[in-house]
N, C-alpha and C positions, 0 to 999 in steps of 0.2 A: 352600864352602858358606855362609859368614857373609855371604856379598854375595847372598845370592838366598833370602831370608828370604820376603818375599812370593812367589815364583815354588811355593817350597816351599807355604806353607801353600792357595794355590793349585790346585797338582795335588790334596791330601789332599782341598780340601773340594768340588772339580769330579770327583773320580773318588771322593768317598763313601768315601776310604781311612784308618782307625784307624791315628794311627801314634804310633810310641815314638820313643826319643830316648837315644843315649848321654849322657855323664856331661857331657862337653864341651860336647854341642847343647842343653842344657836351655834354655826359654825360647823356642826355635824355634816350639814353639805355647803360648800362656799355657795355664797347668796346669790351668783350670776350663775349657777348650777341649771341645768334646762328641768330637770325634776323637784329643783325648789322650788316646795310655795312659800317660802319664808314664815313669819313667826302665826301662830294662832290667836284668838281668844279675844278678852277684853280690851289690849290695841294691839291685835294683828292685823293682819290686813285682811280689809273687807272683802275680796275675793278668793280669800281663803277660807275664811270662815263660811262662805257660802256653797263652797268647793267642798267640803267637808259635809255639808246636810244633802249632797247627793250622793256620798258615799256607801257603795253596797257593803265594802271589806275595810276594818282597820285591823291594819296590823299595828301595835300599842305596844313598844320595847322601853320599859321602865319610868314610861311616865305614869302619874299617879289620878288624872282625874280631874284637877283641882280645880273650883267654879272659876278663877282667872282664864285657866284653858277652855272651860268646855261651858261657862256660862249657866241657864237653869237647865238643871241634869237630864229631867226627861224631851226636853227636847233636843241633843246633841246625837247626830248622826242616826237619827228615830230610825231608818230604813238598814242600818249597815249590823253583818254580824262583825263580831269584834274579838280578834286573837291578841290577848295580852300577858304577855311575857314579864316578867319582874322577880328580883332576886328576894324581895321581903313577902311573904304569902300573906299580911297581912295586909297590902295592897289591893290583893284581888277579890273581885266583886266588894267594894267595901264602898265605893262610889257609882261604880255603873258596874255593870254584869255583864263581865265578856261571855261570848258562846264557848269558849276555849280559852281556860286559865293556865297558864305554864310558869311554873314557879324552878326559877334560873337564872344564871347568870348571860348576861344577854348573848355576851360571846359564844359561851358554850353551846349555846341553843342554836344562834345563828351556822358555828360552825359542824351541825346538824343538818341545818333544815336550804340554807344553799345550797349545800350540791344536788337535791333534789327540784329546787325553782328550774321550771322550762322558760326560755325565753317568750313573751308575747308582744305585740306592738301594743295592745289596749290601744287603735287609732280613736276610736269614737269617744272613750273617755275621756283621751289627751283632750281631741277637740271639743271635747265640753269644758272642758281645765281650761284650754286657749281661749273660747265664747265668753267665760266669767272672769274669766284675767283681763279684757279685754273692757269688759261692760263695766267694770271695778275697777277700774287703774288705781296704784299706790299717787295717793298726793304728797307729796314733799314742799311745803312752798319755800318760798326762798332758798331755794336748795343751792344756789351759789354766792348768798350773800355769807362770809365769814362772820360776822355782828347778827345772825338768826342763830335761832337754837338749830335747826339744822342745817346751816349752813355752815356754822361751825363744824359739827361733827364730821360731815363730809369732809371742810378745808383741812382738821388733824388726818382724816385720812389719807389726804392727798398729800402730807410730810413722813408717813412710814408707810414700811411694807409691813408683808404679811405675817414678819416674822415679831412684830410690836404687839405685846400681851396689854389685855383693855380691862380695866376694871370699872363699876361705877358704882356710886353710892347708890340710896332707895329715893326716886319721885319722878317727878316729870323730864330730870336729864336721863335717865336712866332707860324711859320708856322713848324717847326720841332717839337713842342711841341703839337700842333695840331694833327698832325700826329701819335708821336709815343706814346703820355703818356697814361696812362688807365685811362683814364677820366671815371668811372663807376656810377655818382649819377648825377640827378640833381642842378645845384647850389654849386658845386663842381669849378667853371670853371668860371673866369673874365676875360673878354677878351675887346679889343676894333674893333669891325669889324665895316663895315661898314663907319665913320669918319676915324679910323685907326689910334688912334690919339695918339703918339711918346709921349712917358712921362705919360701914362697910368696906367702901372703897380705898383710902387710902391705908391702912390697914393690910389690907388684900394687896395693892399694888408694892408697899414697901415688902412683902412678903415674896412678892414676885422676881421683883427685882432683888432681893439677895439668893435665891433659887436661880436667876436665869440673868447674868451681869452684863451678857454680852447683847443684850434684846431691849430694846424700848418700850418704856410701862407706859400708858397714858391711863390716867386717873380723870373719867369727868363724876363729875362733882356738882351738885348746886349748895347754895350758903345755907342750907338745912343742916343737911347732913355733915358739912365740912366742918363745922361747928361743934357737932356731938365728938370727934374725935382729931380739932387740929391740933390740938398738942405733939401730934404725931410728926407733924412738922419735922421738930428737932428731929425725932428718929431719921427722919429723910437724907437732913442737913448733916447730923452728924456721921453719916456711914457715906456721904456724898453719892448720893444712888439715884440712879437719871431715873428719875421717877418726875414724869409731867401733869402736873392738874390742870385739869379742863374745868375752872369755876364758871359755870352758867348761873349768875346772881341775878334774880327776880326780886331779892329782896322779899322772898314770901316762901312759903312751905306750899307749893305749888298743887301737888296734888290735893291738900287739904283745902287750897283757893278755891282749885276747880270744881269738887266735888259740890262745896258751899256755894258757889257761882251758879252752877248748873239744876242742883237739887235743894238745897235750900232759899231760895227764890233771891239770890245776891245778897244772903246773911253774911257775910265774909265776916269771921270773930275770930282773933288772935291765930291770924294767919298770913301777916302779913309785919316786915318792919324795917319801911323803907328809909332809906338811907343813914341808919345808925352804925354800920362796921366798916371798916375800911381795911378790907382784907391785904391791900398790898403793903400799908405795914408791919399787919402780921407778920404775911412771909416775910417781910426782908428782916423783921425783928428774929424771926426764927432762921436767918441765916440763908434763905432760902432764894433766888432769880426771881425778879416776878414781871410782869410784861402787862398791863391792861389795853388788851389791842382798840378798843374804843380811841385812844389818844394816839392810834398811830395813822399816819398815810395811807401806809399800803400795808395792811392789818393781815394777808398773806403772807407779803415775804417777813414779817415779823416774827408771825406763827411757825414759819420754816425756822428762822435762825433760832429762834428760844429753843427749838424741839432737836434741834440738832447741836444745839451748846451740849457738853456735857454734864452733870449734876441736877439736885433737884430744882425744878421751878414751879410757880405760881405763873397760869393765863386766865387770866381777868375776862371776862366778856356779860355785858349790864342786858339782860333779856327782858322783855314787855311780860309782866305779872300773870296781862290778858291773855298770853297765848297757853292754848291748850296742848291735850296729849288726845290728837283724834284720829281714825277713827275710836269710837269707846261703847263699849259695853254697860249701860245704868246698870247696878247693884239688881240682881234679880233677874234680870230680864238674859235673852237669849240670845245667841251669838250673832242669829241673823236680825236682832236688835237695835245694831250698831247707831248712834248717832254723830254729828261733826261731818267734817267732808269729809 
């Protein structure tokens, strides 16, 4: 699916078709796109996941099903038939049963089956899309404070353009970044779904950044994951590669807070270990810029000039344990399940 970016956005905007995106595809259509519902699932947005259980038709170009997308199986899209396309044939019908299984490469197929799409307006659908967009608004809070988990991710945004490849490790920064960043291109966007695998990111970004030298990486990160592989540090330090970490430190293993917060009646056990690392002598012990915008003034233009120095850096920012990753999906339950704002 990654090599038939155009083909994709293509069909969506020659057949008038609203479409979403697993966690993987993000950036497939840029996020202010008027046919984007942005991400699905366990924290997509709640008016997409809603948008989707009135769906007569999915067209399903090489995703795979996965209970984070589609939540508990028979009730996802109960009323809609479903055309699914995918390169691996063991993909198909192995989790839900399309009406129509095509086993292909997505390009291939798409550059097939567009030139036969007729244009339609689909008004009455839009405006059911627009009614649930509308009664569901995305919540972002603190979306301008640079010291929130989202308002960080926004403020890195607002220091590069589109042409800054994003990696993140696996937990609750990952899923906040999912969420609000403007992922606008394809292959913009490294991610680890699916495995989810903790020590991803920066890994993924120093890789980035020697593929692509003339592009800004930004690496967020929370003190979980950055732990399983800071060693990697040096890597960074010594090939001097503007590689920037975004460290969101909760001082806890976030998603495993939340789950225990929310579902095991506030057990929180060995998921939490406040104020034992002090990550910015790490980095500077590893050679590395580091910046804890907490101790700054104006913790914007700070974030501007670290991200625009050249070489790798360390940005610091101390996030509240108690905040969540919402809307969410409980383990089990259905998409239109969603709890949190």
């Amino acid at each position: 699916m990654i090599n038939a970016p155009q083909a994709i956005r293509e069909l969506a905007e020659k057949a008038n078709l609203p479409t979403t995106m697993t966690l993987m595809a993000l950036g497939m259509l840029p996020k202010a796109h008027p046919l984007s519902l942005g991400m699905l699932g366990m924290h997509g947005a709640r008016s997409t996941n809603f948008i989707l259980q009135e769906a007569d038709l999915l067209i399903v170009l090489g995703a795979r099903f996965d209970d984070r997308a589609i939540g508990k199986t028979e009730q996802f899209c109960p009323n809609a038939k479903i055309i699914h396309v995918d390169i691996d044939r063991a993909e198909l019908g192995k989790i839900k049963q399309p009406h129509v299984a095509i086993q292909g490469d997505v390009a291939e197929v798409l550059a097939q089956l567009n030139p036969q799409i007729e244009a339609q307006p689909r008004e009455e659908w839009r405006q059911l899309v627009a009614d649930l967009q509308r009664e569901f608004p995305c919540a972002i809070p603190q979306e301008s404070d640079p010291l929130s988990h989202y308002g960080l991710i926004n403020a890195v945004a607002a220091c590069v353009d589109d042409e800054a490849i994003i990696t993140t490790d696996v937990g609750q920064h990952q899923m906040w970044t999912a969420q609000a960043y403007p992922l606008n291109r394809p292959r913009q966007w490294l991610t680890s779904g699916g495995l989810g695998t903790m020590g991803f990111g920066l890994p993924a970004a120093i890789g980035a950044a020697l593929a692509n030298p003339q592009r800004k990486v930004i690496c967020f990160s929370g003190d979980g994951s950055l732990m399983m592989n800071i060693q990697e540090m040096a890597t960074a330090a010594e090939n001097q590669l503007d590689v920037k970490i975004i460290l969101l430190n909760n001082e806890a293993l976030g998603l495993v807070h939340q789950q225990q917060s929310l579902f095991y009646q506030q057990g929180v056990f060995a998921a939490t270990y406040p104020g034992m690392i002090n990550f910015m002598q790490i980095a500077a012990g590893f050679g590395l810029q580091a910046c804890d915008l907490n101790n700054e003034v104006d913790p914007q233009a700070a974030l501007q000039a670290i991200i625009d120095r050249p070489g790798p850096a360390l940005i610091h920012v101390r996030i509240d344990a108690q905040q969540k990753v919402y809307p969410m999906v409980p383990p089990g339950a259905a998409n239109t399940e969603m709890v949190g704002e």
